[in-house]
PyMOL Python script that loads the backbone (N, CA, C, O; Angstrom):
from pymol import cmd

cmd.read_pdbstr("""\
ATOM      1  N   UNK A   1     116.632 115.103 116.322  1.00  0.00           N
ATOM      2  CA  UNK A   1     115.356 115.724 116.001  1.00  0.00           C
ATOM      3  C   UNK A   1     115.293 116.025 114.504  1.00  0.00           C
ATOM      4  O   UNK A   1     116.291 116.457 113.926  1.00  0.00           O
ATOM      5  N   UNK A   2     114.064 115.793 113.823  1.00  0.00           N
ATOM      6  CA  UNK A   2     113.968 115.711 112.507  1.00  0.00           C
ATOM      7  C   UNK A   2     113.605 117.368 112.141  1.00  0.00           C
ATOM      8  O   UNK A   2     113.040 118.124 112.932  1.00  0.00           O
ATOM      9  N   UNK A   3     113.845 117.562 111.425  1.00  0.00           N
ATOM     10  CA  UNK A   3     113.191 119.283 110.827  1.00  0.00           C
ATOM     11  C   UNK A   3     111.884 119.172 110.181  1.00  0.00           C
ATOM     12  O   UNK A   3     111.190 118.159 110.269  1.00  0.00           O
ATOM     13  N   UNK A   4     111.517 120.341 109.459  1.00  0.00           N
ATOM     14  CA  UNK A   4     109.974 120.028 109.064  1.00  0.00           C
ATOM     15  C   UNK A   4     110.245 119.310 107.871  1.00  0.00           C
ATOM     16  O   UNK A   4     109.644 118.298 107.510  1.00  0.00           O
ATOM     17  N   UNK A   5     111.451 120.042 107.098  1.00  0.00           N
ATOM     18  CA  UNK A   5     111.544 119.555 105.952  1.00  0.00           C
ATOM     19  C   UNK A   5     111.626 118.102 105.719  1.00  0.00           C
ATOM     20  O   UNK A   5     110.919 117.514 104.901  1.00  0.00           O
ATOM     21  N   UNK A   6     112.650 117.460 106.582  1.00  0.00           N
ATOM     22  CA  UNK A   6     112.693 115.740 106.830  1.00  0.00           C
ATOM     23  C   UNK A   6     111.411 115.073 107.196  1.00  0.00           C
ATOM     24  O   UNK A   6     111.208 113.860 107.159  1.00  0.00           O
ATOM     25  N   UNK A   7     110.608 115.956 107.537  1.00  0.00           N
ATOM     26  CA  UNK A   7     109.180 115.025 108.194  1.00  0.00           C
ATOM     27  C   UNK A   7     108.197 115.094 106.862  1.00  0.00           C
ATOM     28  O   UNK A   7     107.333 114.279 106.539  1.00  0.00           O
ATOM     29  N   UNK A   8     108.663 116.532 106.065  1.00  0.00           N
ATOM     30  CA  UNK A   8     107.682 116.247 104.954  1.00  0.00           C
ATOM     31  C   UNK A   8     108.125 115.419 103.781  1.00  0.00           C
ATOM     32  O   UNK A   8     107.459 114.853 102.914  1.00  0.00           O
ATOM     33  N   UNK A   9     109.290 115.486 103.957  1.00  0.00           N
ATOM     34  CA  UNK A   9     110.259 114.200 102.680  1.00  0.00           C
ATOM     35  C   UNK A   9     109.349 113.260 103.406  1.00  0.00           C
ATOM     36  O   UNK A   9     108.159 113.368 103.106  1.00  0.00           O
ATOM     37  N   UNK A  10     109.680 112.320 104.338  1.00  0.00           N
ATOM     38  CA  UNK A  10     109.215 111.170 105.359  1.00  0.00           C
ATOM     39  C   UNK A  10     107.790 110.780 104.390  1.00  0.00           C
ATOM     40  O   UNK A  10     107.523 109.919 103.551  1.00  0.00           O
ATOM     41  N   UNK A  11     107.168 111.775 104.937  1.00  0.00           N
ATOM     42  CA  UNK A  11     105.693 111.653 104.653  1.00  0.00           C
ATOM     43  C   UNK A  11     105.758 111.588 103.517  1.00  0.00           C
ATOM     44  O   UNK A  11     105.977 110.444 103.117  1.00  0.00           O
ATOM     45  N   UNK A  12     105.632 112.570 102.526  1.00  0.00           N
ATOM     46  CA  UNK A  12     105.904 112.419 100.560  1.00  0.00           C
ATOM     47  C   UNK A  12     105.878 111.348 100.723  1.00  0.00           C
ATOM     48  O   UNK A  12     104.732 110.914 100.840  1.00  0.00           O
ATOM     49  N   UNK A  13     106.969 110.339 100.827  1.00  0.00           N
ATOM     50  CA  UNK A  13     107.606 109.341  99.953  1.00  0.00           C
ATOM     51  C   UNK A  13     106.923 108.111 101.357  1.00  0.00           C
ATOM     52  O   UNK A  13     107.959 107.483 101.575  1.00  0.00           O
ATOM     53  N   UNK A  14     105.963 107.561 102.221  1.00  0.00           N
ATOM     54  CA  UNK A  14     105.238 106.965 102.626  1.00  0.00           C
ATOM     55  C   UNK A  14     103.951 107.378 101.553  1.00  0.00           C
ATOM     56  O   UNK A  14     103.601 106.731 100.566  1.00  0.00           O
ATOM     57  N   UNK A  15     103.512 108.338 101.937  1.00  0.00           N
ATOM     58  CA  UNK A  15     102.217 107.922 100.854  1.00  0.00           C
ATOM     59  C   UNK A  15     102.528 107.510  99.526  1.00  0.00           C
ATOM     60  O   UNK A  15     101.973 106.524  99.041  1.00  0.00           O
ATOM     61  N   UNK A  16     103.380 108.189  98.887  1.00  0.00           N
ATOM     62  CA  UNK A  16     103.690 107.613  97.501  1.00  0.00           C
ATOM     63  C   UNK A  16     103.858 106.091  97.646  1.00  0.00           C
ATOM     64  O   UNK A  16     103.224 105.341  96.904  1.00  0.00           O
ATOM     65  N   UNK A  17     104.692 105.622  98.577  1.00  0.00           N
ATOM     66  CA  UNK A  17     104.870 104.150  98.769  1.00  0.00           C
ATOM     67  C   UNK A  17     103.363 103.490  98.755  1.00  0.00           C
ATOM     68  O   UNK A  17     102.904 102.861  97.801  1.00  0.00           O
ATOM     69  N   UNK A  18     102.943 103.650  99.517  1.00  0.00           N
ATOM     70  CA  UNK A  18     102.138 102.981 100.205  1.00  0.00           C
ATOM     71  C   UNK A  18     100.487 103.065  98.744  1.00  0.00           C
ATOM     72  O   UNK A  18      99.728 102.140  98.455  1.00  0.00           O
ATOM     73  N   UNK A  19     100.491 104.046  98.357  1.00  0.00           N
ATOM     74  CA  UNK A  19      99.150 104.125  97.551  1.00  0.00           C
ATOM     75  C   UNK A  19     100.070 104.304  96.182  1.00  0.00           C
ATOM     76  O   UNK A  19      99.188 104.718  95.429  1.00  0.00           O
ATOM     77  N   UNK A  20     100.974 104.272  95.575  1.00  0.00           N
ATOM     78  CA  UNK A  20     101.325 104.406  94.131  1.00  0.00           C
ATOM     79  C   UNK A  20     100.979 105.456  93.446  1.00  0.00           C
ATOM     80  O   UNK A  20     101.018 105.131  92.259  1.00  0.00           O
ATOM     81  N   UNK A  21     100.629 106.649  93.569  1.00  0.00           N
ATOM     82  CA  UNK A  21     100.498 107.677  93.752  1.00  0.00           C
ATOM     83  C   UNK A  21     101.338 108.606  92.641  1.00  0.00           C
ATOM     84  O   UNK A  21     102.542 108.352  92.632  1.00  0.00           O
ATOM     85  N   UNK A  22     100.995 109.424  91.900  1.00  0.00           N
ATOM     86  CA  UNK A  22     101.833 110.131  90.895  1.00  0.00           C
ATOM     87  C   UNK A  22     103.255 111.378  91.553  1.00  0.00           C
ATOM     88  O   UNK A  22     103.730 110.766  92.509  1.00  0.00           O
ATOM     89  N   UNK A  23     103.743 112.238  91.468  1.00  0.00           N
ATOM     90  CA  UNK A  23     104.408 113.521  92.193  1.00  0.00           C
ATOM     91  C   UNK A  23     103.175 114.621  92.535  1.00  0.00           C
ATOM     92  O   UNK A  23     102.886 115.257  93.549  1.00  0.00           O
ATOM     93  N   UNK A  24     102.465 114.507  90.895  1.00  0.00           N
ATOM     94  CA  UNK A  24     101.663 115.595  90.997  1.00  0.00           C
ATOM     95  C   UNK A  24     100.391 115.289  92.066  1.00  0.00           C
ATOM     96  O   UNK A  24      99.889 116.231  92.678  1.00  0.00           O
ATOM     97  N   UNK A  25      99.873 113.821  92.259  1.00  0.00           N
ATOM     98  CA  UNK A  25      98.917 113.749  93.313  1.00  0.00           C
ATOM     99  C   UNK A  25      99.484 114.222  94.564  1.00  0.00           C
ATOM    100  O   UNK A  25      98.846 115.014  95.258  1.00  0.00           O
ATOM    101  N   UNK A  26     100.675 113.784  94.921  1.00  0.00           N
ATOM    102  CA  UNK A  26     100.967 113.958  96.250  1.00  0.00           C
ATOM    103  C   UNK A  26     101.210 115.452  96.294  1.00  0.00           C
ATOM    104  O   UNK A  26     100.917 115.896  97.404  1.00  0.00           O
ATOM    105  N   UNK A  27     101.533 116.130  95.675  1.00  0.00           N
ATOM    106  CA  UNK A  27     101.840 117.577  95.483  1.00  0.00           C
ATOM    107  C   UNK A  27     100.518 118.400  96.046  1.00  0.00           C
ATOM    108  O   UNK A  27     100.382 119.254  96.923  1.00  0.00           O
ATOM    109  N   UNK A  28      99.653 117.775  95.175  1.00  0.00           N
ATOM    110  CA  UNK A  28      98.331 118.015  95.672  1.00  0.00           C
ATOM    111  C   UNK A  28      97.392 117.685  97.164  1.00  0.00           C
ATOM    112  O   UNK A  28      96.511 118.333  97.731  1.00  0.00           O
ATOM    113  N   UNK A  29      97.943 116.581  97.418  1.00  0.00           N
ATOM    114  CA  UNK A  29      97.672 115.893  98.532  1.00  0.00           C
ATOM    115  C   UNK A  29      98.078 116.942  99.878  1.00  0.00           C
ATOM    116  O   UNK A  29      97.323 117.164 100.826  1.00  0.00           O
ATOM    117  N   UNK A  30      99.256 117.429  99.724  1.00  0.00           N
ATOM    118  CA  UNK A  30     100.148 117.854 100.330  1.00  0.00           C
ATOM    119  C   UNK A  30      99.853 119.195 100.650  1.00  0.00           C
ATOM    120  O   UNK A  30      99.884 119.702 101.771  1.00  0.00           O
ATOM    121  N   UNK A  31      99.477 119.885  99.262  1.00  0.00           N
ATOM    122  CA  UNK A  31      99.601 121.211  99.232  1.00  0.00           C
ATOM    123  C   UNK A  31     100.665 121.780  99.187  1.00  0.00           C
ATOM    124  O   UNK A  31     100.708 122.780  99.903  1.00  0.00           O
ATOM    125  N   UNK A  32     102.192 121.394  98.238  1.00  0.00           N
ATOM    126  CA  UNK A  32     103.069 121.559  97.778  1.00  0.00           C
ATOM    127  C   UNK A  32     103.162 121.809  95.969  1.00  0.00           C
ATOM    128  O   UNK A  32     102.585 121.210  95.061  1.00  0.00           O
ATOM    129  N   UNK A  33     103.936 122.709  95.949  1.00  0.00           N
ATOM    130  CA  UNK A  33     104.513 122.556  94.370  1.00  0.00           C
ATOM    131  C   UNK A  33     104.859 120.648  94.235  1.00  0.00           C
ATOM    132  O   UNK A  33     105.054 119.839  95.142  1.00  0.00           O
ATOM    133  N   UNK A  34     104.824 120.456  92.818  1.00  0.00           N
ATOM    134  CA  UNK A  34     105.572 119.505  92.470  1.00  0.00           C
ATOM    135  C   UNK A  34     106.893 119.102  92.047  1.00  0.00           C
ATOM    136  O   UNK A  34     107.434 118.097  91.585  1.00  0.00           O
ATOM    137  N   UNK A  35     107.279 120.578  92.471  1.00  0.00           N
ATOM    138  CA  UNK A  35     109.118 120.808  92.502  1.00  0.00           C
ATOM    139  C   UNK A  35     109.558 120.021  93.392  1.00  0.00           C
ATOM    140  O   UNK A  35     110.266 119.014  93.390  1.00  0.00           O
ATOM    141  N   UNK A  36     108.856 120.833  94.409  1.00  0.00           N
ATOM    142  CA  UNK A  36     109.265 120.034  95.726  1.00  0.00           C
ATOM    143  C   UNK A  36     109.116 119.185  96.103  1.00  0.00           C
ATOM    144  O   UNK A  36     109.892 118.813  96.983  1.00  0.00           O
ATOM    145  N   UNK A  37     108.248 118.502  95.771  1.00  0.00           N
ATOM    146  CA  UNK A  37     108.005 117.173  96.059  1.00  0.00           C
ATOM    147  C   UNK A  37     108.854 115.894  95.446  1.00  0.00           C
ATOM    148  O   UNK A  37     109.198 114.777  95.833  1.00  0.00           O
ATOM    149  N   UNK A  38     109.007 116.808  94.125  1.00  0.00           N
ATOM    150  CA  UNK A  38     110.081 115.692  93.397  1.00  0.00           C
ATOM    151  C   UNK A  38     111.334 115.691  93.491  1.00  0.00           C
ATOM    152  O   UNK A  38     112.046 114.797  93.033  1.00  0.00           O
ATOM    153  N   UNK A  39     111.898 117.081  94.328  1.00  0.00           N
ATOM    154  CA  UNK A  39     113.272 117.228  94.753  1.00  0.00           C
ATOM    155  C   UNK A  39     113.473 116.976  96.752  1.00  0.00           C
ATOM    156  O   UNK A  39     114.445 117.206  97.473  1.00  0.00           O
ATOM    157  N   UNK A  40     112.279 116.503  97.039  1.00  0.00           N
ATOM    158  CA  UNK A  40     112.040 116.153  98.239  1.00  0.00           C
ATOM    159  C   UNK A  40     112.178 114.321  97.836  1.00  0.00           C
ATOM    160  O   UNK A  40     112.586 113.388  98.528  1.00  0.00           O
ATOM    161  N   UNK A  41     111.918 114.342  97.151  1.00  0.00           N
ATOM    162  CA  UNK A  41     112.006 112.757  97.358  1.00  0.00           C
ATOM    163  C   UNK A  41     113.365 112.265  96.055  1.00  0.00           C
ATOM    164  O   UNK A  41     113.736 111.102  95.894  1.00  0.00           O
ATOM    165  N   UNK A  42     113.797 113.226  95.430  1.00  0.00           N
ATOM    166  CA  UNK A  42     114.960 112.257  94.411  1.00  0.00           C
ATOM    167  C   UNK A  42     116.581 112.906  95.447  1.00  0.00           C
ATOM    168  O   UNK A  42     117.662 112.328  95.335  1.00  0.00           O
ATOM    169  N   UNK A  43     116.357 114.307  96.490  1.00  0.00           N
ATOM    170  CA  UNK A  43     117.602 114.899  96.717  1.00  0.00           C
ATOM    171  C   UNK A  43     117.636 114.341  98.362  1.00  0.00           C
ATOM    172  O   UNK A  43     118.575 113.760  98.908  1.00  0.00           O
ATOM    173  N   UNK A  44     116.566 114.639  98.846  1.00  0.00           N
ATOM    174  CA  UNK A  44     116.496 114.614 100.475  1.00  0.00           C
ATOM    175  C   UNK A  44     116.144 113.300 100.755  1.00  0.00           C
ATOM    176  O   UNK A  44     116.894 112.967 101.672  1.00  0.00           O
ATOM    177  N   UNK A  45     115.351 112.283 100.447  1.00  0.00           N
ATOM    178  CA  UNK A  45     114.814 111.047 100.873  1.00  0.00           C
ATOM    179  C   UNK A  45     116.460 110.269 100.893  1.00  0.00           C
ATOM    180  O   UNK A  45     116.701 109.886 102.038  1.00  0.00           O
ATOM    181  N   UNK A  46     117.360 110.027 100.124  1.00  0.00           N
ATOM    182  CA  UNK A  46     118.285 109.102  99.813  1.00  0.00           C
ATOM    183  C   UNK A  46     118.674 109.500 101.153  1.00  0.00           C
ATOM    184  O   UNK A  46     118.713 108.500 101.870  1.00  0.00           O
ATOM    185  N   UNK A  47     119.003 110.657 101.833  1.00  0.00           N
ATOM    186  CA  UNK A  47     119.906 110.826 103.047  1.00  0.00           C
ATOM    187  C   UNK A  47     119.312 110.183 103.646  1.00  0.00           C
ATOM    188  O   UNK A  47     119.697 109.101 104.089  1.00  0.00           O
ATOM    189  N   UNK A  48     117.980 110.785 103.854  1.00  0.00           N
ATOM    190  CA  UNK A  48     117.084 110.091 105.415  1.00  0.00           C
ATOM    191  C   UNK A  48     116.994 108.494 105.442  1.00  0.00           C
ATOM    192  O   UNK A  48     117.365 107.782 106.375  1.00  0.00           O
ATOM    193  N   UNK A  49     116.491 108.118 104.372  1.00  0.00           N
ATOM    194  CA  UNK A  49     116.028 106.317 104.446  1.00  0.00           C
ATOM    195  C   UNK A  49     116.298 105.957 103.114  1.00  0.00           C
ATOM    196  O   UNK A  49     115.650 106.491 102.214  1.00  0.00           O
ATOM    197  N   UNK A  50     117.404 104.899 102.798  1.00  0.00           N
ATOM    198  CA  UNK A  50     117.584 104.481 101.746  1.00  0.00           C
ATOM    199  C   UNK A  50     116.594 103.186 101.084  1.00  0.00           C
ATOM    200  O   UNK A  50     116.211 102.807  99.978  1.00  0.00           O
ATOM    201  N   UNK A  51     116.466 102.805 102.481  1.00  0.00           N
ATOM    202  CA  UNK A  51     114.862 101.607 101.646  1.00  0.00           C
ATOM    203  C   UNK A  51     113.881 102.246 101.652  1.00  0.00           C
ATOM    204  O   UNK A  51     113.054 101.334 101.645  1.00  0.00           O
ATOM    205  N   UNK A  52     113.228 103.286 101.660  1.00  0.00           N
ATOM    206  CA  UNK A  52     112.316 103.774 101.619  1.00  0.00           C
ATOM    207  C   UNK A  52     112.245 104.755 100.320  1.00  0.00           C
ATOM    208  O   UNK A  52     111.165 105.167  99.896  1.00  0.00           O
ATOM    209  N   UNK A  53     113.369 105.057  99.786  1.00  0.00           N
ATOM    210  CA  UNK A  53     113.824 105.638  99.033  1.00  0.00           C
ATOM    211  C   UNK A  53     113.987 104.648  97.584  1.00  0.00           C
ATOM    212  O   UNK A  53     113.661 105.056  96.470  1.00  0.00           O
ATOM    213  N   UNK A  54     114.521 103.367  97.839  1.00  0.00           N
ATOM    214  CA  UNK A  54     114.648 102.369  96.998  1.00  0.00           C
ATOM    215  C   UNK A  54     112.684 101.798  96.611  1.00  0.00           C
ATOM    216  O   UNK A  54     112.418 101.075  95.651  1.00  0.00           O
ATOM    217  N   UNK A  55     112.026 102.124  97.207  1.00  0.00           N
ATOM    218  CA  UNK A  55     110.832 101.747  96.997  1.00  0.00           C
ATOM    219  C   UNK A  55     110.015 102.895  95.950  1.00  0.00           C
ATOM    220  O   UNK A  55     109.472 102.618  94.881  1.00  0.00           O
ATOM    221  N   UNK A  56     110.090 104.004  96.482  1.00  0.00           N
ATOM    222  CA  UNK A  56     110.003 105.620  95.808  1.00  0.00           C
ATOM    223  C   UNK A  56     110.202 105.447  94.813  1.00  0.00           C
ATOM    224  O   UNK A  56     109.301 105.306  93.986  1.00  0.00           O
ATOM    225  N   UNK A  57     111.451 105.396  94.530  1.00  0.00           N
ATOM    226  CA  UNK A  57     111.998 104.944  93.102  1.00  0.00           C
ATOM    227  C   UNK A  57     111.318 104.555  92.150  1.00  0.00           C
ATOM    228  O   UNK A  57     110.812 105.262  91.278  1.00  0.00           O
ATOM    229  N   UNK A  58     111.244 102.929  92.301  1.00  0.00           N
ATOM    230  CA  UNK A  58     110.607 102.429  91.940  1.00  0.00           C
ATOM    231  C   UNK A  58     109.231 102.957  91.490  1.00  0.00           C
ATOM    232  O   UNK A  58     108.945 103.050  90.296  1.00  0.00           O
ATOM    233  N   UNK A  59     108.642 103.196  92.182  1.00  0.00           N
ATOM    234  CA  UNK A  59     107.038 104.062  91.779  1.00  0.00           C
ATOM    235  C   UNK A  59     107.041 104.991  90.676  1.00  0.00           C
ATOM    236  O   UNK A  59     106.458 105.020  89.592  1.00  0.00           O
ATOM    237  N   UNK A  60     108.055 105.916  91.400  1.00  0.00           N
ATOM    238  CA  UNK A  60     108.681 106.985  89.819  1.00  0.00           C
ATOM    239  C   UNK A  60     109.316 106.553  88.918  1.00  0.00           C
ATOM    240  O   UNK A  60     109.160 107.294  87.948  1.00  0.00           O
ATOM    241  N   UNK A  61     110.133 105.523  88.644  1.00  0.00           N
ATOM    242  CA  UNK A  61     110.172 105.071  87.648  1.00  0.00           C
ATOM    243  C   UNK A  61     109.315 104.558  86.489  1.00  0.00           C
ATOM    244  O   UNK A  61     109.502 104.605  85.273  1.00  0.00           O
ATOM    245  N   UNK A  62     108.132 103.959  87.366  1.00  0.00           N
ATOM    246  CA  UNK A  62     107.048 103.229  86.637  1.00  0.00           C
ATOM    247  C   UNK A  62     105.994 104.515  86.046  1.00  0.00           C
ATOM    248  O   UNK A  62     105.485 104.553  84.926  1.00  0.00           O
ATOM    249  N   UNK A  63     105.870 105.337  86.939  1.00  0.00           N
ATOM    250  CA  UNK A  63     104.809 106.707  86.454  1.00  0.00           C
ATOM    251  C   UNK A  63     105.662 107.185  85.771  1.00  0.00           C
ATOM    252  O   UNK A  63     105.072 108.010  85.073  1.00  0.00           O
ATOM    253  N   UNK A  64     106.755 107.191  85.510  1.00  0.00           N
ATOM    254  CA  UNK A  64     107.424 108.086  84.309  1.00  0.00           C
ATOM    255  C   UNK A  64     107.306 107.564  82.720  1.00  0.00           C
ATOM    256  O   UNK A  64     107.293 108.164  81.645  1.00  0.00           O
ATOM    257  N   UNK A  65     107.209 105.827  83.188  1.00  0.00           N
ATOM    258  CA  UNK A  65     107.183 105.262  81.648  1.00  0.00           C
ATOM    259  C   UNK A  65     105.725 105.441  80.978  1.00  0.00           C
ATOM    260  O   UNK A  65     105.494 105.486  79.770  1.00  0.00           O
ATOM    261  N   UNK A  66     105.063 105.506  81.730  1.00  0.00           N
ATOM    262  CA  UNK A  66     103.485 105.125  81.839  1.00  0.00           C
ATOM    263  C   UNK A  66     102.945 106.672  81.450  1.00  0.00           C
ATOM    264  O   UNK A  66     101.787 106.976  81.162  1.00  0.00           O
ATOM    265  N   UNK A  67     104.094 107.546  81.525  1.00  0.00           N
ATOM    266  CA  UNK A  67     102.747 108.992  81.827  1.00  0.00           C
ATOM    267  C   UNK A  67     102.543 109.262  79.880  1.00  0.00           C
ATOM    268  O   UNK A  67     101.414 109.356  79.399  1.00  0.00           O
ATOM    269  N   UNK A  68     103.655 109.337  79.110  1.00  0.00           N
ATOM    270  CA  UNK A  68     103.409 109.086  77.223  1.00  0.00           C
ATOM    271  C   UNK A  68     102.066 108.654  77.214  1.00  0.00           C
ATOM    272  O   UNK A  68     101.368 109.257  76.399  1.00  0.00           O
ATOM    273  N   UNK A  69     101.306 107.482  78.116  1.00  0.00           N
ATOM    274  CA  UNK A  69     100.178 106.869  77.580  1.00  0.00           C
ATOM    275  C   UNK A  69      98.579 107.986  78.224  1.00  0.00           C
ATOM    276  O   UNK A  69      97.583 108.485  77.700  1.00  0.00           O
ATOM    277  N   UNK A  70      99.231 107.903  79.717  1.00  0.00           N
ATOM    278  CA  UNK A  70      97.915 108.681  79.615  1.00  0.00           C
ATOM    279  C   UNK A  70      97.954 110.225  79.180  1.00  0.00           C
ATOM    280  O   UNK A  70      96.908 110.847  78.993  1.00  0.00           O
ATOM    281  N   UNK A  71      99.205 110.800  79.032  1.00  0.00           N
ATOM    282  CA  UNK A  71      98.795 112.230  78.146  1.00  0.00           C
ATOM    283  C   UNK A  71      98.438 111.672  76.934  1.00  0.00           C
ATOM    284  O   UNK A  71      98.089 112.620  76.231  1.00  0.00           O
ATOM    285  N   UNK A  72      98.340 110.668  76.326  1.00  0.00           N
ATOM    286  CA  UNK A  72      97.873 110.186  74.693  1.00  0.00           C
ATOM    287  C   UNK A  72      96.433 109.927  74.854  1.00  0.00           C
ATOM    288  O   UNK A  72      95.669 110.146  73.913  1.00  0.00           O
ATOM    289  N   UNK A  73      95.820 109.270  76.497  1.00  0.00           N
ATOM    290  CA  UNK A  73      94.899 109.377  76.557  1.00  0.00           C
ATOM    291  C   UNK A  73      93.836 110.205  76.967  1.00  0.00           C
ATOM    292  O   UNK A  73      92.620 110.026  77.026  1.00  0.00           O
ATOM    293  N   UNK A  74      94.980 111.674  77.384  1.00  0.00           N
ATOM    294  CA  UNK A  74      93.876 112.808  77.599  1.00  0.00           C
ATOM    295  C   UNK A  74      93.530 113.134  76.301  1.00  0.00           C
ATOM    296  O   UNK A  74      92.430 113.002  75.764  1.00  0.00           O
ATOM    297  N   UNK A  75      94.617 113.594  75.815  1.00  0.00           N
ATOM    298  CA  UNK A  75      94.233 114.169  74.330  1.00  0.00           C
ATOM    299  C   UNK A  75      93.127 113.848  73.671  1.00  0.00           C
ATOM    300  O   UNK A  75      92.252 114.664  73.378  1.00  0.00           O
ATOM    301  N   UNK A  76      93.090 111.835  73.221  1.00  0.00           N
ATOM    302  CA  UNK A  76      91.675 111.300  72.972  1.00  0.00           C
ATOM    303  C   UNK A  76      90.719 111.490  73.389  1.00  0.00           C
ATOM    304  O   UNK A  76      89.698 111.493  72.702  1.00  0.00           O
ATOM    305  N   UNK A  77      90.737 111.702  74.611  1.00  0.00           N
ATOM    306  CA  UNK A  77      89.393 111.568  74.912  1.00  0.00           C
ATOM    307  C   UNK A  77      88.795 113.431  75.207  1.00  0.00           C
ATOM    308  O   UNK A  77      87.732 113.643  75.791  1.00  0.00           O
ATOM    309  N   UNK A  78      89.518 114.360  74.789  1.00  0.00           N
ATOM    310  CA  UNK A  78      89.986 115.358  74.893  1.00  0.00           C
ATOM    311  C   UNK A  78      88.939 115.896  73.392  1.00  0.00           C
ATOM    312  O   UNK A  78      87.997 116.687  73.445  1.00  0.00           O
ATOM    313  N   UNK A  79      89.400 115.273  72.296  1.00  0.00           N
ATOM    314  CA  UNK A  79      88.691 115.526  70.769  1.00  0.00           C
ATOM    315  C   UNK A  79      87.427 114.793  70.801  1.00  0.00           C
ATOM    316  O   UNK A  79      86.405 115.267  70.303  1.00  0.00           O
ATOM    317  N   UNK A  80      87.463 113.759  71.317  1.00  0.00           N
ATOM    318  CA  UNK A  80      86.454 113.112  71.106  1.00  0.00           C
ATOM    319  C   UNK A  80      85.202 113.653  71.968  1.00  0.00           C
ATOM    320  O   UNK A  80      84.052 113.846  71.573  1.00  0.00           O
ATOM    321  N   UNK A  81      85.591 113.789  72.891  1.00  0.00           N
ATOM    322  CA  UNK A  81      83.862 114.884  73.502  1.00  0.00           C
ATOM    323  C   UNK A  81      83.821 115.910  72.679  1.00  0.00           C
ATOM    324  O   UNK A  81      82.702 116.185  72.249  1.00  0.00           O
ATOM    325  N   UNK A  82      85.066 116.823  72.189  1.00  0.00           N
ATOM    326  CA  UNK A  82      84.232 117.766  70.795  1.00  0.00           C
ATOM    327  C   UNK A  82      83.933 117.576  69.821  1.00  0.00           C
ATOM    328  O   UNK A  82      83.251 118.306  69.101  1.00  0.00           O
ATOM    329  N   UNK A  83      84.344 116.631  69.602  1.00  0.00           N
ATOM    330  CA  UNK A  83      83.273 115.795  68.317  1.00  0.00           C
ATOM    331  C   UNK A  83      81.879 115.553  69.110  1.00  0.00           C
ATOM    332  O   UNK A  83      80.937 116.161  68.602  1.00  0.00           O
ATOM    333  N   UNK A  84      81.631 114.944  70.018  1.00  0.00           N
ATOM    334  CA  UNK A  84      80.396 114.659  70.413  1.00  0.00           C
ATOM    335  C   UNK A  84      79.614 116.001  70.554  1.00  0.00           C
ATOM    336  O   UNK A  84      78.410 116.021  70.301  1.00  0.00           O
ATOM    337  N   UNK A  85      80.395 117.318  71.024  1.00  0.00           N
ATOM    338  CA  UNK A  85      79.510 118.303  71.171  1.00  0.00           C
ATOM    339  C   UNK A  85      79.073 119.006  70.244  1.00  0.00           C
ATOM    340  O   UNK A  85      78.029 119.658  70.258  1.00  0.00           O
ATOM    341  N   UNK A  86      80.148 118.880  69.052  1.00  0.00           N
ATOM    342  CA  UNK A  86      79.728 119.448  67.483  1.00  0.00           C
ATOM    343  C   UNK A  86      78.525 118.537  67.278  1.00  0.00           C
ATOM    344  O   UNK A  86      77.389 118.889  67.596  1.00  0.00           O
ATOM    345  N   UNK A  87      78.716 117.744  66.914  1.00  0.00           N
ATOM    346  CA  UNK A  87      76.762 116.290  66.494  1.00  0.00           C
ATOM    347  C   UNK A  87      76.180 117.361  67.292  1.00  0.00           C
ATOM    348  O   UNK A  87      75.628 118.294  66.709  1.00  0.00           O
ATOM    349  N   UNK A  88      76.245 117.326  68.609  1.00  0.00           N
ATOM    350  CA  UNK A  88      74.728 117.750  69.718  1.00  0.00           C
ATOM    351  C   UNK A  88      74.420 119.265  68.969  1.00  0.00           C
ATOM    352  O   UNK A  88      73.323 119.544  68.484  1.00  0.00           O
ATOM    353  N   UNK A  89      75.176 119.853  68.971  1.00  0.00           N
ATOM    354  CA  UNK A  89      75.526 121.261  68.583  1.00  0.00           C
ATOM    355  C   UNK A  89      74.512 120.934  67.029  1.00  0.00           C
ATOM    356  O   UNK A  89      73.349 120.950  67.431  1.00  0.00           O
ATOM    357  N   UNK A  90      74.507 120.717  65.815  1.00  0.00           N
ATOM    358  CA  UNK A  90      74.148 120.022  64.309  1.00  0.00           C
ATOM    359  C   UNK A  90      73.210 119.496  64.779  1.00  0.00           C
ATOM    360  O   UNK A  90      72.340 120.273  64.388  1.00  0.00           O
ATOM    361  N   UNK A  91      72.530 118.507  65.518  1.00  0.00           N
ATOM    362  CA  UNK A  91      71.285 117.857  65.904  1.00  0.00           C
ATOM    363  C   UNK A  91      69.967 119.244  65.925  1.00  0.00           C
ATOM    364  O   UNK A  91      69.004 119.499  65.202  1.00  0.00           O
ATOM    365  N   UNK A  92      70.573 119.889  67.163  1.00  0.00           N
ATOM    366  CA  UNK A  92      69.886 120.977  67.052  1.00  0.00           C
ATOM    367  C   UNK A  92      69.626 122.614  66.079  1.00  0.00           C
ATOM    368  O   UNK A  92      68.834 123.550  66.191  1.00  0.00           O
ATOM    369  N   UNK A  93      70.665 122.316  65.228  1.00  0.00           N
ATOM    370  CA  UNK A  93      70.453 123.566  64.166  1.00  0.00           C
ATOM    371  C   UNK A  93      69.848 122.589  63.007  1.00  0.00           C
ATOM    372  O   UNK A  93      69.503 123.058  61.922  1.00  0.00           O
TER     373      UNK A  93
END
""", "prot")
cmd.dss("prot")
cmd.show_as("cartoon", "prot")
cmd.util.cbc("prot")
cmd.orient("prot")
């Protein structure tokens, strides 16, 4: 018999599989911290299912290289609507 905790590793790391999915979405998804989720799937998943775990991986590996770009692209696009709201802001004075 599985515990809750093994059923929610299980689950975590199926949706992450299956939709490519960040820690922090599924965290959200979940309604978990993203502690747990990421120590649910790098500490507890290897016991339960190692191919399932070998797939996980993979995913987090790739959102880890990838995340430098889109925090570079919040930021941009972050200044750039206050630039747009300063103009709107100057249009009207």
């Amino acid at each position: 018999m599985r515990s809750n905790y093994d059923e929610r590793t299980v689950s975590c790391a199926k949706y992450i599989s299956e939709t490519g999915k960040t820690v922090r979405e599924a965290a959200k998804y979940f309604g978990l911290s993203k502690s747990t989720v990421h120590k649910d799937l790098t500490t507890r998943l290897p016991e339960l299912d190692s191919e399932l775990f070998e797939k996980v991986r993979k995913i987090l590996d790739i959102n880890k290289a990838e995340r430098h770009m889109s925090g570079g692209l919040a930021t941009k696009h972050k200044y750039q609507e206050m630039k747009e709201r300063l103009s709107a802001v100057r249009e009207i004075l």
